[in-house]
DRENKEKOL-667184 format. One line per 10 residues: their letters; for each residue x, y, z of N, C-alpha, C. Coordinates in nm, 2 decimals. Atoms other than C-alpha are relative to their C-alpha. Layout:
# DRENKEKOL-667184
a = X/Y/Z/X/Y/Z/X/Y/Z | ...;
END
This chain:
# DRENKEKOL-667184
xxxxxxxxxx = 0.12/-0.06/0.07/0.38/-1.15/-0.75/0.04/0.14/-0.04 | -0.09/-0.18/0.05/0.42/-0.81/-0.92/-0.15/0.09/0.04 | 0.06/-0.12/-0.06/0.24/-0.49/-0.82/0.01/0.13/-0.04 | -0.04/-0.13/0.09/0.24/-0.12/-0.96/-0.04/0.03/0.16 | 0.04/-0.14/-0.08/0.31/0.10/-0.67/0.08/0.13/-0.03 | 0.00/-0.14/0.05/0.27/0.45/-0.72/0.06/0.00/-0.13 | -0.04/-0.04/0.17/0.33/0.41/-1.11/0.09/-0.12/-0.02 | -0.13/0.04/0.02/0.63/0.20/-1.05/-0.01/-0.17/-0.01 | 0.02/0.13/-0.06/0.63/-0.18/-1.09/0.11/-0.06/0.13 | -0.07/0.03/-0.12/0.72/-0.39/-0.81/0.03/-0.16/0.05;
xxxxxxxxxx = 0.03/0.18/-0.05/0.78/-0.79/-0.69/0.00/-0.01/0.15 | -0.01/0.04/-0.17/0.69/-0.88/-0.35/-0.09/-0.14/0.01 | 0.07/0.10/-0.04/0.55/-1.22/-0.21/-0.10/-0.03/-0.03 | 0.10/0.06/0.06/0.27/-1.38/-0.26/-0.07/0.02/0.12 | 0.09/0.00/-0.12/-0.05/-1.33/-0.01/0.07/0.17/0.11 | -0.06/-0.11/-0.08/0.13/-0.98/0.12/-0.10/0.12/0.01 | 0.07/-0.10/-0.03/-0.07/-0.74/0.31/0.00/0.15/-0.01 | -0.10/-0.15/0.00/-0.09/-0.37/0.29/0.09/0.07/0.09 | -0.08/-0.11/-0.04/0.08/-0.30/0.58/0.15/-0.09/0.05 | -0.12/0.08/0.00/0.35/-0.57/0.56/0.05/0.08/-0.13;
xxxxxxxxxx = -0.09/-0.04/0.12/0.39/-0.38/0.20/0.06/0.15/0.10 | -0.05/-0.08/-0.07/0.46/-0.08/0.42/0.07/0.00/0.05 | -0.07/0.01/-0.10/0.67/-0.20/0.66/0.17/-0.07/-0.14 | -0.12/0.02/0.11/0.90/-0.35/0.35/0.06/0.14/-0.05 | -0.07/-0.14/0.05/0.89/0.02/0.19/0.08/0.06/0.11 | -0.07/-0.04/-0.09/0.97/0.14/0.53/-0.07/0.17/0.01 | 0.12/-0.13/0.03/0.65/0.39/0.53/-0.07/0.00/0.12 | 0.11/0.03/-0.14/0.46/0.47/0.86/-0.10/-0.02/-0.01 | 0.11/0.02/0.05/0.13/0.38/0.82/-0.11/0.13/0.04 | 0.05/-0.06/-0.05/0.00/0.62/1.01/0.01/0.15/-0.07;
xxxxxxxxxx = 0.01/-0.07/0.06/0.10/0.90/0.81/-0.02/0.01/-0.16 | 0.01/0.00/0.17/-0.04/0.77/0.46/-0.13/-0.04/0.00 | 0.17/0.05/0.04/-0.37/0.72/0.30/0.03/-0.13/-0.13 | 0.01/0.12/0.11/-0.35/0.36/0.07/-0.11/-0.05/-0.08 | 0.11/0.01/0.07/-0.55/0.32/-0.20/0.05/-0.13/-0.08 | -0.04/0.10/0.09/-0.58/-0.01/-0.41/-0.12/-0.02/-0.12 | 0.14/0.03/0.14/-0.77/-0.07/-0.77/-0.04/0.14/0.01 | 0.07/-0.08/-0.03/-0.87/0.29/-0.68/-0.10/0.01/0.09 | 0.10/-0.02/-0.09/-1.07/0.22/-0.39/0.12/0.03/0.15 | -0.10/-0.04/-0.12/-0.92/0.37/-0.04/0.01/-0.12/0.11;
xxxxxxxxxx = -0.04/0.09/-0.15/-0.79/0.08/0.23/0.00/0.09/0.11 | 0.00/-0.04/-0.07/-0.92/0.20/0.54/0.12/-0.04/0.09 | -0.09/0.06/-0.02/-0.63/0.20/0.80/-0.02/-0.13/0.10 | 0.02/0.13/-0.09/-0.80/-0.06/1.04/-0.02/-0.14/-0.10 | 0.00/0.15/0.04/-0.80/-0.30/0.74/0.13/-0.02/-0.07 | -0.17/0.04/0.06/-0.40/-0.27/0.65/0.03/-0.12/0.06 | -0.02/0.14/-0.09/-0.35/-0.58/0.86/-0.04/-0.08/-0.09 | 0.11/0.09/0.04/-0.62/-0.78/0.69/0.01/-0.04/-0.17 | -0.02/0.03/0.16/-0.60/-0.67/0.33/0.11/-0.06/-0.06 | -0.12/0.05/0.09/-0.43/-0.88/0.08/0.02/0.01/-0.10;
xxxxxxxxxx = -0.07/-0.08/0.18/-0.27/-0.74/-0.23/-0.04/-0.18/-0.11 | 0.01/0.13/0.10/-0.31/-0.96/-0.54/0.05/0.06/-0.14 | -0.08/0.01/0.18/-0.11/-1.06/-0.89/-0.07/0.16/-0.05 | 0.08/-0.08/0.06/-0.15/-0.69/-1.07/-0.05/0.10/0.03 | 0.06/-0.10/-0.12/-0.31/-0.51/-0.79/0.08/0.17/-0.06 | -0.09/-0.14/0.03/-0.21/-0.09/-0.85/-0.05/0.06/0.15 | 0.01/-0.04/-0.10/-0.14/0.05/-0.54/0.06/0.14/0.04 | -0.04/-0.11/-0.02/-0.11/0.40/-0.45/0.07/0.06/0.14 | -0.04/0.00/-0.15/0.03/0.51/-0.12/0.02/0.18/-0.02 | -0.01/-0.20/-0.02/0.01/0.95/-0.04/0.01/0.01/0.17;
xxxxxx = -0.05/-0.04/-0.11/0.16/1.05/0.22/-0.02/0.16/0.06 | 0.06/-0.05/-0.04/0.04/1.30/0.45/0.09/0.18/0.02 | -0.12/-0.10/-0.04/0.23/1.67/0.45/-0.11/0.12/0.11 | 0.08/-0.11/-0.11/0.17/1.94/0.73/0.04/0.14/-0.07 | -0.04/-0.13/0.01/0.22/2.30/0.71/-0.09/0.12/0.03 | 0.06/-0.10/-0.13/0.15/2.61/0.82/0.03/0.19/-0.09;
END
């Protein structure tokens, strides 16, 4: 199934969760905010949610500083 993340197209499986798509990028989850269609995936529903045909999925990652 294809996907636009962050701008970019993408193919990944079929029925693929957000944080199975993370663990393919190789993205900690815990230092990102994921947004899909423009609405924000909270992180207790990365498990749960499932991407679909099309889906645009953003992923921002979290910077510190000082």
């Amino acid at each position: 199934m294809k996907l636009q993340v962050n701008g970019e197209p993408r193919e990944v499986r079929d029925g693929i969760t957000v944080v199975e798509l993370l663990r393919e990028l190789g993205i900690e989850r815990e230092r990102v905010a994921v947004e899909v269609n423009t609405a924000v995936v909270r992180r207790a529903r990365h498990g749960e949610h499932c991407l679909s045909e099309g889906d645009k999925v953003e992923i921002v990652s979290f910077a510190g500083g000082g």
